[in-house]
C-alpha positions in Angstrom: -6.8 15.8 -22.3 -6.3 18.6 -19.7 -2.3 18.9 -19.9 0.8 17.7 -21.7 0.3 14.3 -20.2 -1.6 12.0 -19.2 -2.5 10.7 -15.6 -3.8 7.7 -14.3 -5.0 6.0 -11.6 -6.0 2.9 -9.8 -9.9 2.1 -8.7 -8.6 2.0 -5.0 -8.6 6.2 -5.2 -11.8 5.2 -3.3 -13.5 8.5 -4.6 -16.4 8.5 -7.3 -15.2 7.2 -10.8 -17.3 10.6 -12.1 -15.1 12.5 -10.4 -11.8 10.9 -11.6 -13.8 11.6 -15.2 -14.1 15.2 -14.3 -10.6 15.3 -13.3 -9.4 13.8 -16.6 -7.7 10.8 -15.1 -8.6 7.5 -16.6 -8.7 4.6 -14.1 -7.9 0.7 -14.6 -10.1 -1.4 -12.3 -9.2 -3.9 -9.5 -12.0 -6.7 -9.0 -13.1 -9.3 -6.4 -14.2 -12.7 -6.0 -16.8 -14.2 -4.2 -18.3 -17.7 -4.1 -16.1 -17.9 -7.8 -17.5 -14.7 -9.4 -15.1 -11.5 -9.8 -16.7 -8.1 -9.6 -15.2 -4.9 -10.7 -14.5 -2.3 -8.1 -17.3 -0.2 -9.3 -16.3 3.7 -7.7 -19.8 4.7 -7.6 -21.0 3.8 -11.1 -23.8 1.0 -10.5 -25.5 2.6 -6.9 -26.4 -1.1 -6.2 -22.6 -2.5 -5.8 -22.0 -1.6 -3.1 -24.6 -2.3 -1.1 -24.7 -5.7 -3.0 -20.8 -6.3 -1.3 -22.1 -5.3 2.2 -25.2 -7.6 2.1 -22.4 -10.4 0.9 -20.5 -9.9 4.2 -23.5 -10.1 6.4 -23.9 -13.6 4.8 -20.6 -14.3 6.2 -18.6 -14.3 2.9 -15.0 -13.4 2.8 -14.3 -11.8 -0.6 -10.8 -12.3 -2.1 -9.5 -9.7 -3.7 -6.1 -9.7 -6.5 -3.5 -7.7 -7.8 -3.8 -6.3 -11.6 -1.6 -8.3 -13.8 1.0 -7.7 -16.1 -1.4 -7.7 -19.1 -4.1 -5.8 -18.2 -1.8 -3.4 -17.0 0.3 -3.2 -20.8 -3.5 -3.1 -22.5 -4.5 0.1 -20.2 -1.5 1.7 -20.8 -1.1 0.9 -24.5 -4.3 2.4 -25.0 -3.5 6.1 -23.0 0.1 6.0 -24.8 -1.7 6.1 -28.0 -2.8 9.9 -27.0 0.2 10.8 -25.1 2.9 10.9 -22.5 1.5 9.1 -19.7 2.1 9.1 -15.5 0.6 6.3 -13.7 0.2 6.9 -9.9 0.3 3.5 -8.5 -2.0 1.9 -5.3 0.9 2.1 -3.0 3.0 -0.8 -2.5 2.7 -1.1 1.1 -1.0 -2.8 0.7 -0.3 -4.4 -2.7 2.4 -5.8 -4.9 0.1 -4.8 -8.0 2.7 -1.9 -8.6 5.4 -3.8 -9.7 3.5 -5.7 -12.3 2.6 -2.1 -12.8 6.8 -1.4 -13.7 6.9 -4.7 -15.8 4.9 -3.8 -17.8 5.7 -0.4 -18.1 9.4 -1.4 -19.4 8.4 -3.7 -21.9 5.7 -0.7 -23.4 8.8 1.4 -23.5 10.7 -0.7 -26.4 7.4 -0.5 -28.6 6.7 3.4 -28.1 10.2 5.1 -27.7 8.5 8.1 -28.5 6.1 8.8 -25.6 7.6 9.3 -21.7 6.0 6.7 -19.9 6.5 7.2 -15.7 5.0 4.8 -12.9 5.1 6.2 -9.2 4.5 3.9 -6.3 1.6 6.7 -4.2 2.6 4.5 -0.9 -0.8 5.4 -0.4 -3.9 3.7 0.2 -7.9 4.5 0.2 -8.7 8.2 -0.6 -5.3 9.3 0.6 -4.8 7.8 -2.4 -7.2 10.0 -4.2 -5.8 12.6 -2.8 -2.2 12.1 -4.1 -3.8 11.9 -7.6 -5.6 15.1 -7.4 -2.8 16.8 -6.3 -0.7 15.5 -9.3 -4.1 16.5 -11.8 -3.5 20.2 -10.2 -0.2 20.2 -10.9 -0.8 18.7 -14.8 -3.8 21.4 -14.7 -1.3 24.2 -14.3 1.2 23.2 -17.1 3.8 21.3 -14.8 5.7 18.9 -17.0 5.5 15.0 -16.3 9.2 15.2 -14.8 8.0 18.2 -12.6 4.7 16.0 -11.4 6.8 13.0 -10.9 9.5 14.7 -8.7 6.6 16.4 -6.9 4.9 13.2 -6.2 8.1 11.1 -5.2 9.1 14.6 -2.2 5.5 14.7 -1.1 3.6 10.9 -1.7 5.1 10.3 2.3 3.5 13.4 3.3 0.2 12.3 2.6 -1.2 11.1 6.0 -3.8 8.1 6.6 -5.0 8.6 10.4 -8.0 6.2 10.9 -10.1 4.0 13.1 -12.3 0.6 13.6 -16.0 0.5 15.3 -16.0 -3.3 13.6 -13.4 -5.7 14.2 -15.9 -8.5 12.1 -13.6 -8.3 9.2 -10.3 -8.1 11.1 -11.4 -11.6 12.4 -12.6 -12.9 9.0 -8.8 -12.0 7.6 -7.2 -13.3 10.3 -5.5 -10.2 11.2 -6.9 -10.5 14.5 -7.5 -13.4 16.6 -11.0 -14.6 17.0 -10.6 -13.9 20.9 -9.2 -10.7 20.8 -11.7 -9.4 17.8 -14.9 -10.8 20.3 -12.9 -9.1 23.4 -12.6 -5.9 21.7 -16.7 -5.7 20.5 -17.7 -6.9 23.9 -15.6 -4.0 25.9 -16.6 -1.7 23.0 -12.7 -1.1 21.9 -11.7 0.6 18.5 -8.3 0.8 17.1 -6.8 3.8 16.4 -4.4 3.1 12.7 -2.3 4.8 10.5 0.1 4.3 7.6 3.9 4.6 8.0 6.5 5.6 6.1 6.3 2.5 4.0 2.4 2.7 3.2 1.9 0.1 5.7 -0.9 -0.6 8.3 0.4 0.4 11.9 -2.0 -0.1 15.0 -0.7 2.6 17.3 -3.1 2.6 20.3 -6.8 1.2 20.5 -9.8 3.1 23.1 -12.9 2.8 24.4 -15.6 3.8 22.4 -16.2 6.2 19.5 -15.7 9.4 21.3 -12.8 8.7 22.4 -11.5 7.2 18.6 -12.5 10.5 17.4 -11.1 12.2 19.6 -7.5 10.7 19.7 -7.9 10.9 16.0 -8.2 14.5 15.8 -5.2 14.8 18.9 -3.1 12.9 16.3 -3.9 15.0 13.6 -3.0 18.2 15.2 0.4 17.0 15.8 1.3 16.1 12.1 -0.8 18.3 10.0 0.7 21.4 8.1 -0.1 24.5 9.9 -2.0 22.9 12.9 -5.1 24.2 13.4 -4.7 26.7 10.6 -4.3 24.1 8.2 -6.4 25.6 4.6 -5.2 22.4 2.6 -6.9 19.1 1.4 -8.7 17.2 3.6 -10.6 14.4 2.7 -12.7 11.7 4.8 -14.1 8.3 3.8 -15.9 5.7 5.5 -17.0 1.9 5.1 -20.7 1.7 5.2 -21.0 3.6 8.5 -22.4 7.4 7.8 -23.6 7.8 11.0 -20.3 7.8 12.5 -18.6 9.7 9.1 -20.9 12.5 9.1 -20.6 13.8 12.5 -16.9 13.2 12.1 -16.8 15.2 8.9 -18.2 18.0 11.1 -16.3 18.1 14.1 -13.4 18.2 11.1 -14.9 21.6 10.0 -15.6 22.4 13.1 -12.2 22.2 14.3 -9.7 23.4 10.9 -12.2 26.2 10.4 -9.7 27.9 7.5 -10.6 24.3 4.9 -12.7 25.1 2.5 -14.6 21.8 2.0 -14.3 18.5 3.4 -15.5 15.8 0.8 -17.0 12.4 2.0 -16.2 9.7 0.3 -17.1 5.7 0.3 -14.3 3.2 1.0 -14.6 0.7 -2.4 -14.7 -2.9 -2.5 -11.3 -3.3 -2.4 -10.2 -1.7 0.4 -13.6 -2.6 1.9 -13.0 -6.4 1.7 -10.2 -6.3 4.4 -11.7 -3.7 6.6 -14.8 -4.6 6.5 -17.7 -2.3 7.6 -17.2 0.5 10.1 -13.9 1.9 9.4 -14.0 5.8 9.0 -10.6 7.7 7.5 -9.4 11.1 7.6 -6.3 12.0 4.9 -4.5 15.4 5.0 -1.1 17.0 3.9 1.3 17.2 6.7 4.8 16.1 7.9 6.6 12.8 6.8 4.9 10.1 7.6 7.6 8.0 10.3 8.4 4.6 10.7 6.6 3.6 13.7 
């Protein structure tokens, strides 16, 4: 153990479970169910998963994913409050209600260890803007903060963690229902991505939709400039993940490097199962530090 405490995390980081090892931040897994068989939201451990979940959707399956019960949420953190004081940094709340079994269990587990701090923190965060949250928090544990200095930290800045991405593949939108069947085969015929972020809530919000990936990229990066720390100066975090489409990622990614020359490195990262199975391929996310996140 790195610090005084210990941190955890959820699967839907969406960034390599090795690298959540090397940060020193154990992980409790969310699954998925297809055709009655649940799979583990693998982060990068078996290289076959996810291409096995891509090939699924291209048979027309619609994978159903769940929330981590109350259970296996007391049996992960029974297990880290044997080491330790322990922060959880929850999958934010505004995609699932996983974090208040999260909080149940969490105030049961505080009758039978009244010695150890035990803290959970809703990330209203998503994806690796989720990841990003945590390894902010792992910096912070790195460098001797305390648990009530990480979790005051995380609770100022968790809405300052922006989520600025778009859709070349409105297949799964349809799947879900969160589109209309008409609208979904109106939007691939004329070629029409969505342009998304997450508000103050960690919620979804569809703010504008264009023609074509150009122009998603670069509304994208427009959108960026006017909420990320610094503007173009910005020498921060910035992270970008995508759902089975590297070909539109990578040159992304380097436009991104291209354009907030003072980053040091801009990781690419796969979007997991999870995640995934409501988004479907095609999606590509950027995640930075900036302003608080607003409403609408």
């Amino acid at each position: 153990m790195c610090g005084k405490f210990i941190l955890t995390c959820g699967s839907t980081v969406d960034v390599p479970y090795s690298y959540m090892e090397e940060r020193d931040v154990p992980v409790i897994f969310y699954s998925y169910t297809v055709d009655g068989q649940a799979y583990p939201d693998d982060m990068g451990r078996d290289p076959q998963a996810l291409p096995r979940f891509y090939e699924m959707l291209r048979e027309g399956k619609l994978p159903s994913t769940s929330q981590v019960n109350i259970q296996q949420y007391r049996d992960f953190f029974a297990e880290q409050l044997e080491k330790g004081d322990l922060l959880h940094v929850a999958f934010g709340s505004g995609m699932s209600a996983s974090v208040n079994n999260a909080l149940l269990a969490a105030e049961e587990l505080r009758e039978e260890y009244p010695a150890r701090k035990l803290v959970v923190v809703d990330s209203l965060c998503s994806s690796s803007g989720y990841g990003l949250l945590v390894d902010e928090a792992a910096d912070m544990r790195d460098r001797g903060c305390t648990i009530e200095e990480t979790e005051q930290w995380l609770l100022a800045n968790r809405n300052r963690v922006h989520h600025q991405f778009f859709s070349t593949d409105m297949t799964m939108f349809r799947r879900s229902g969160r589109v209309s069947g008409p609208t979904a085969t109106i939007a691939t015929i004329l070629n029409i991505c969505p342009i998304m972020r997450l508000d103050d809530q960690g919620r979804i919000i569809a703010y504008g939709k264009v023609r074509g990936r150009p122009a998603a990229v670069r509304t994208t990066i427009e959108t960026m400039d006017k909420h990320i720390q610094n503007g173009r100066d910005y020498d921060g975090k910035l992270w970008v993940c995508h759902s089975n489409c590297p070909d539109i990622a990578q040159p992304f990614r380097e436009t991104l490097k291209e354009h907030y020359p003072r980053v040091k490195d801009i990781p690419l990262f796969d979007i997991g199962t999870i995640i995934a199975a409501h988004c479907g391929p095609g999606t590509v996310a950027a995640f930075f530090m900036g302003d608080e996140r607003t409403p609408e």
